[in-house]
C-alpha positions as CSV (number, residue, x, y, z in Angstrom):
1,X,-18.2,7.9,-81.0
2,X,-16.5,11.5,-81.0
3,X,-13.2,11.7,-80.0
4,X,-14.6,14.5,-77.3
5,X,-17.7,12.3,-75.9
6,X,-14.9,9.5,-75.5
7,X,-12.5,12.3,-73.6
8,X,-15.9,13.3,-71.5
9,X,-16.5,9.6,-70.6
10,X,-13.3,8.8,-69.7
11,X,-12.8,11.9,-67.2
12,X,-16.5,10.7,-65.8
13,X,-15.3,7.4,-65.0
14,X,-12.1,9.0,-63.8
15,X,-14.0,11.6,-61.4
16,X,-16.5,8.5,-60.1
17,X,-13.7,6.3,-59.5
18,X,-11.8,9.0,-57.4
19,X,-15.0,10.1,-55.8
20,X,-15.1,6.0,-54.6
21,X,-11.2,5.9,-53.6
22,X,-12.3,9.0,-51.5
23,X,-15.2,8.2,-50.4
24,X,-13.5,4.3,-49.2
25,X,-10.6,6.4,-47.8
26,X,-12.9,8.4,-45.7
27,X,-14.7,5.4,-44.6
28,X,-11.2,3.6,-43.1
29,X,-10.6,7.0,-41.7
30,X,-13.8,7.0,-39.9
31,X,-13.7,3.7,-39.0
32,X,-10.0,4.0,-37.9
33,X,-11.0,7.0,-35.9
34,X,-13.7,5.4,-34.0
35,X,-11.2,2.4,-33.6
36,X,-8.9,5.1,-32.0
37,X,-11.8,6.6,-29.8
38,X,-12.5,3.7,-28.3
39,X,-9.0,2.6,-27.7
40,X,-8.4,5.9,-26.1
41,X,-11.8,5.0,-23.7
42,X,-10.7,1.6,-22.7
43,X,-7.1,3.5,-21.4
44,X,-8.1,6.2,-20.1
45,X,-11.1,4.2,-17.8
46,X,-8.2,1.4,-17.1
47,X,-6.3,4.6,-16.0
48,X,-8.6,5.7,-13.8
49,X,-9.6,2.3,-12.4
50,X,-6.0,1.9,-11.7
51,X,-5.8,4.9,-10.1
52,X,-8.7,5.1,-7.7
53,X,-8.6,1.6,-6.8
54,X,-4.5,2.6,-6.0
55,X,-5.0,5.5,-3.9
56,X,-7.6,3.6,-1.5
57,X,-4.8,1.0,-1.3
58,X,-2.1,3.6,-0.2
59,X,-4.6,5.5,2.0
60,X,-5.4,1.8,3.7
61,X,-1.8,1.1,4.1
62,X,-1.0,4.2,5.2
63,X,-3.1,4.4,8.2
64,X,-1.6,1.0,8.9
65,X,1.4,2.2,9.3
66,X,0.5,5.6,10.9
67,X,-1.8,3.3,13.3
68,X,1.6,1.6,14.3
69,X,3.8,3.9,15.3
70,X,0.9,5.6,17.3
71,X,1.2,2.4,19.4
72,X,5.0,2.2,19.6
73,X,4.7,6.0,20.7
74,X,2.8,4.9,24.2
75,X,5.4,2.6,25.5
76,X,7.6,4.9,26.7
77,X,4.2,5.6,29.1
78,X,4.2,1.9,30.1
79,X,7.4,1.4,30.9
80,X,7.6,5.0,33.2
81,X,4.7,3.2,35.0
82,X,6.4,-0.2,35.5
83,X,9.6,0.9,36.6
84,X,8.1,2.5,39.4
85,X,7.0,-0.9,41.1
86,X,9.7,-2.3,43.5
87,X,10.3,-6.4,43.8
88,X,8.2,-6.5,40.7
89,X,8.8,-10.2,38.7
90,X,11.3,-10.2,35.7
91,X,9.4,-10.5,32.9
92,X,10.9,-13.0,30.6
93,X,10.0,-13.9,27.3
94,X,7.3,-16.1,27.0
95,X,5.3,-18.2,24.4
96,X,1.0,-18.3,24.5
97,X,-0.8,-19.2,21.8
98,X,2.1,-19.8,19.6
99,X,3.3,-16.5,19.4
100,X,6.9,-15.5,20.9
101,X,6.6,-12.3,23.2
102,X,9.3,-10.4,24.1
103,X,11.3,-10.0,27.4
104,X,10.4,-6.7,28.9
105,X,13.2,-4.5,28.3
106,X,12.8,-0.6,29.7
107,X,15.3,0.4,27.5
108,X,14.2,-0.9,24.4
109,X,10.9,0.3,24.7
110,X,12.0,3.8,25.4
111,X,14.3,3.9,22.4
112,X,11.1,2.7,20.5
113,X,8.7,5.0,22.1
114,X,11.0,7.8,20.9
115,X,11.6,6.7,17.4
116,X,8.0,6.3,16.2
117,X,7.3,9.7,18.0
118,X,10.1,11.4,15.9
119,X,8.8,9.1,12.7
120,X,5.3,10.6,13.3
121,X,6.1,13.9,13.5
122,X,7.8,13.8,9.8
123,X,4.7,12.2,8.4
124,X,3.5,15.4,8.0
125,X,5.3,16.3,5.2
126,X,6.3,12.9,3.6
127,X,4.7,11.5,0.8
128,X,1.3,9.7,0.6
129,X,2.3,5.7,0.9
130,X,5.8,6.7,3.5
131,X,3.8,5.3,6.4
132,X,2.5,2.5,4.2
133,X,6.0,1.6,3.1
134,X,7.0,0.8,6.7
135,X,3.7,-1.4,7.3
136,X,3.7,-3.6,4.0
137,X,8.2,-4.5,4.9
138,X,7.2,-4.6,8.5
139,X,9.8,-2.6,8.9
140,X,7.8,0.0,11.4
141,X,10.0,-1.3,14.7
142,X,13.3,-1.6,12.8
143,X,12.6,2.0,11.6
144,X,11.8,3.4,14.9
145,X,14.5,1.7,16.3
146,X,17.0,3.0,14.0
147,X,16.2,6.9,14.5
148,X,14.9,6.2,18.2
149,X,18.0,8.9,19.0
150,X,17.4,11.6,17.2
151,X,15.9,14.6,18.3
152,X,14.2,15.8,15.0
153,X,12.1,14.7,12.1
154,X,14.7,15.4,9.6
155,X,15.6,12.1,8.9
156,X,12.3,11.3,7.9
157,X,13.7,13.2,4.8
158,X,16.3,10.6,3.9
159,X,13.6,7.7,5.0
160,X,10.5,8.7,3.1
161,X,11.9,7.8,-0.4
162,X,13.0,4.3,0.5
163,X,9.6,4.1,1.9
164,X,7.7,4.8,-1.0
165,X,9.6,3.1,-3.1
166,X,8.8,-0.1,-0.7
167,X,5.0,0.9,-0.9
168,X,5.4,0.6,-4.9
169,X,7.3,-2.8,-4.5
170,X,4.7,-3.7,-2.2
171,X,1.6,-3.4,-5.0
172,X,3.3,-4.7,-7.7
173,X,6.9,-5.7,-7.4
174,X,9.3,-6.3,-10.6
175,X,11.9,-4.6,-11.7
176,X,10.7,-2.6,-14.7
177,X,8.1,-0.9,-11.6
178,X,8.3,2.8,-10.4
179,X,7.2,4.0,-7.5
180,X,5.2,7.2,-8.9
181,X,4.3,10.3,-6.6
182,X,5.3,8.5,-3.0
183,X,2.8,5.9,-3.5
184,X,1.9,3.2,-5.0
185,X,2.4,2.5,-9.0
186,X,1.8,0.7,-12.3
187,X,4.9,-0.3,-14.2
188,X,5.8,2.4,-16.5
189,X,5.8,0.1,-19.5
190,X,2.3,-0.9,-18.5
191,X,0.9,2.6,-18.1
192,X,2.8,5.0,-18.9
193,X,4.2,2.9,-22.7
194,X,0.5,2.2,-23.6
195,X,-0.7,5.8,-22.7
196,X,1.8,7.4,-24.7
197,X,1.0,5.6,-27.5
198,X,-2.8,5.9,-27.8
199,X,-1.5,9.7,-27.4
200,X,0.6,9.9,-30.3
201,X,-2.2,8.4,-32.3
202,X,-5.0,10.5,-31.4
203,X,-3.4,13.7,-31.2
204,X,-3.4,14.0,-34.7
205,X,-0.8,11.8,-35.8
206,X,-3.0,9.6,-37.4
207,X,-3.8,11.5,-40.6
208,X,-0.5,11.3,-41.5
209,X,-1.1,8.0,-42.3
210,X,-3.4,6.7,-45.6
211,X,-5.5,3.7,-46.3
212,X,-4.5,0.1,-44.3
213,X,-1.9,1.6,-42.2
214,X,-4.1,3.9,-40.4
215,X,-6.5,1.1,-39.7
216,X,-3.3,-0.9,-39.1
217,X,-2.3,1.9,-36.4
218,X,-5.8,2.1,-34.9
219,X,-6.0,-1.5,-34.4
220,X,-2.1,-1.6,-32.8
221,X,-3.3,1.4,-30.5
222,X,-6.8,-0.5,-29.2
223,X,-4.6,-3.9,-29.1
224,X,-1.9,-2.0,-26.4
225,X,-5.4,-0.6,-24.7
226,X,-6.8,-4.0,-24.3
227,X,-3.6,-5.0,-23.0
228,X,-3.7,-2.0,-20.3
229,X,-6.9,-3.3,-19.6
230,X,-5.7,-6.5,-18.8
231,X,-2.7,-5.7,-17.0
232,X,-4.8,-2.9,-14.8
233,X,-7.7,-5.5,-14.2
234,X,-4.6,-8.0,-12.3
235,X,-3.2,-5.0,-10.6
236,X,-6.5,-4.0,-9.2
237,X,-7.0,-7.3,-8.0
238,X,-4.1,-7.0,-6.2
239,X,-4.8,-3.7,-4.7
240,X,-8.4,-4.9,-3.3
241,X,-6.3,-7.9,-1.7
242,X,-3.8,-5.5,0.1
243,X,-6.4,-3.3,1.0
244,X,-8.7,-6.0,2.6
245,X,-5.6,-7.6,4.7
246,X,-4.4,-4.0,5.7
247,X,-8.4,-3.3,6.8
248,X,-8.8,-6.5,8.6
249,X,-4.7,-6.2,10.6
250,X,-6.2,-2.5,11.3
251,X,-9.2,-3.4,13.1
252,X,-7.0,-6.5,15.0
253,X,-4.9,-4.2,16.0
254,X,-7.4,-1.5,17.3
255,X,-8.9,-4.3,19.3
256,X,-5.4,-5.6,21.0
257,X,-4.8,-1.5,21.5
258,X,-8.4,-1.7,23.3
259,X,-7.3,-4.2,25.9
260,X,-4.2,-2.5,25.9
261,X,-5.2,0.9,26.8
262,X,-7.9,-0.4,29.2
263,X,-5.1,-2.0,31.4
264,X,-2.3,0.4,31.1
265,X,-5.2,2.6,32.2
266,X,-6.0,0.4,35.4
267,X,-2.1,0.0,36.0
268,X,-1.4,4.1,36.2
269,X,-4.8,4.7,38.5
270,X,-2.9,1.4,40.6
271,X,0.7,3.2,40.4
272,X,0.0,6.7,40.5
273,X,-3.4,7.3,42.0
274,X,-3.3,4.8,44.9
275,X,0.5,5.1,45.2
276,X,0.7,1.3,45.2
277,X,4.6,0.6,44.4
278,X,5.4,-2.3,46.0
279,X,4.6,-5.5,44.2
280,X,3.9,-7.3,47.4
281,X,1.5,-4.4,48.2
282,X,-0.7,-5.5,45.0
283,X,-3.7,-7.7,45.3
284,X,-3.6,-10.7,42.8
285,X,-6.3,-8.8,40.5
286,X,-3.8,-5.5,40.4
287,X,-0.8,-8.4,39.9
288,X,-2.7,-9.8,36.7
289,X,-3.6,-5.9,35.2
290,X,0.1,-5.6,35.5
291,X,1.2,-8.8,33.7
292,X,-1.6,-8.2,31.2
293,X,-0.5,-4.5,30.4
294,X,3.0,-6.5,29.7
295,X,1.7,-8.9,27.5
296,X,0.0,-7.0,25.7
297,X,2.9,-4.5,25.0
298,X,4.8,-7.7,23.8
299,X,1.6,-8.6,21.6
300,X,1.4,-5.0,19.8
301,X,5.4,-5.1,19.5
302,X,5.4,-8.6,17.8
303,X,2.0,-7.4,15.6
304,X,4.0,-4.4,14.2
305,X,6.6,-6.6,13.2
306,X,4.7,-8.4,10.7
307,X,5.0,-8.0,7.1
308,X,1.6,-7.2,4.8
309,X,4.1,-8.1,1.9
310,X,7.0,-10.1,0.8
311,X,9.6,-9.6,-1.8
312,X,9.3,-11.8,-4.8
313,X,12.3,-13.4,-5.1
314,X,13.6,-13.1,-9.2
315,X,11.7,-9.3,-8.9
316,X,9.5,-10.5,-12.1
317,X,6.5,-10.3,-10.6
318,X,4.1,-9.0,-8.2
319,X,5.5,-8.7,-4.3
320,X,3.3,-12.0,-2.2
321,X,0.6,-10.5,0.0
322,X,1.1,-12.2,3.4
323,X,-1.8,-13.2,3.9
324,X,-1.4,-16.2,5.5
325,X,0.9,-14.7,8.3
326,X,-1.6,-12.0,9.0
327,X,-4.7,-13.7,9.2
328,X,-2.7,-16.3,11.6
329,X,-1.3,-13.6,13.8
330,X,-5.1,-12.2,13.8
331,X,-6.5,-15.5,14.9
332,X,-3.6,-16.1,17.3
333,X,-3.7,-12.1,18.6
334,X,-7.4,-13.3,19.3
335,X,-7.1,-16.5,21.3
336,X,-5.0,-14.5,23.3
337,X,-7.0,-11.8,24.3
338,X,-10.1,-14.2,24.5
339,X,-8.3,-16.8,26.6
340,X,-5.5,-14.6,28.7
341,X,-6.7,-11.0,29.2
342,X,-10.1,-11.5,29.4
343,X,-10.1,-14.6,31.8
């Protein structure tokens, strides 16, 4: 065969063999693209799970908490009202249906009164999860109690930090966890790690790699999204537990507040409105509106005190949901209404 036919052939072959590298080459890249695409999907819809599903959570929690100090905020109104009745009892502290109620102390409940009043008027400003923070470390009397003298908001400030931070803790606990915007978070090396990396692949990056390491680095990239995936889908099932015993406290606690309200109600029209201040002036039915009304303010104080959350001990893990507590201080908060205040 001529030298120049052999020459031809041989840059033939050469051209079909290069048009197959390429063409192979442009087949990984596809298929390592499309690997990359759907990586990038499955993060950015765990992202989004994670994120919706964690601002119901903080909203929940914080109108837990909000909810709380609104009711600390009336006692001061209570105990104007009580101390207005002459050779009324001592009201000691007392057990009913296994839960310990406070002595009635004036002073205390004025220096509570105060402190969730100044605590609510710096919610404005704090951060979404503050008021949250305080209900999940049951922490909502010890905080009122702590600024019940001062005369501003301002130290709401120094408090809403801690708070959120708490609210974090409270959704996911561990020491590798942020608390991200005031609220409620994923771990950083959970979402914000795997995000970044699916980001430096996508954006680009990968056609600075060739052959099997791009498809190496798509594969890496949807192994760290499956792995979001995974890490979101126990988070969120978290979330939905903390939200559900935050509803369910909420709606005990509007129902205690009911009763409460109702009688604090009857004992002002009593007080103030028929001038009655002398206990031996009251009728035995105006005698138990009053120890009701005191009851219950020991019932709601106790109620606040209760912790949606506990603090894993080593801090490797998620924070407990109290679950147990709450749903016993529910069915105990209920015996009490159904068997004292409404009898």
């Amino acid at each position: 065969m001529p030298l120049p036919l052999l020459i031809g052939g041989a840059a033939v072959v050469a051209g079909l063999t290069g048009v197959g590298t390429g063409i192979r080459g442009g087949v990984k890249m596809k298929e390592a693209n499309d690997t990359m695409k759907e990586a990038q999907s499955v993060q950015e819809k765990a992202v989004q799970r994670f994120e919706a599903n964690n601002t119901r959570t903080t909203r929940s929690m914080d109108a837990l908490g909000k909810y709380e100090m609104e009711i600390l905020s009336t006692f001061q109104g209570f105990s104007d009202v009580i101390e207005k009745i002459q050779g009324r009892p001592e009201f000691k502290a007392v057990t009913i249906e296994g839960v310990d109620l406070p002595k009635y102390e004036a002073e205390e409940l004025k220096k509570v009164s105060t402190g969730a009043g100044v605590l609510l008027g710096g919610l404005g400003g704090a951060a979404a999860g503050t008021a949250g923070g305080f209900a999940a470390a049951g922490a909502t009397t010890t905080a009122v109690l702590t600024f019940g003298t001062a005369s501003t908001g301002a130290a709401i400030a120094d408090l809403t930090g801690v708070a959120a931070a708490n609210a974090g803790l409270a959704a996911l606990g561990g020491g590798s966890i942020a608390a991200g915007g005031g609220g409620m978070a994923l771990g950083t090396a959970v979402l914000g790690g795997a995000t970044l990396g699916v980001g430096l692949l996508v954006g680009g990056v990968i056609f600075n790699f060739t052959g099997s390491k791009l498809s190496d680095k798509a594969d890496e990239a949807y192994a760290q999204a499956q792995r979001t995936k995974k890490e979101v889908d126990k988070a969120v099932k978290y979330l939905e537990k903390l939200r559900t015993t935050s509803d369910n406290y909420y709606y005990m606690l509007q129902d205690v507040n009911r009763e409460y309200r109702t009688n604090l109600d009857a004992l002002k029209h009593i007080v103030n409105y028929s001038g009655k201040v002398n206990w031996s002036d009251f009728t035995e039915k105006e005698k138990k509106t009053t120890e009701n009304t005191v009851l219950l303010v020991g019932l709601l104080f106790k109620m606040c005190q209760v912790k949606l959350v506990l603090q894993e001990k080593d801090g490797e893990d998620r924070n407990i949901i109290n679950a147990q507590e709450t749903d016993t201080m529910i069915t105990k908060a209920t015996d009490i209404i159904n068997n004292q205040i409404r009898q």
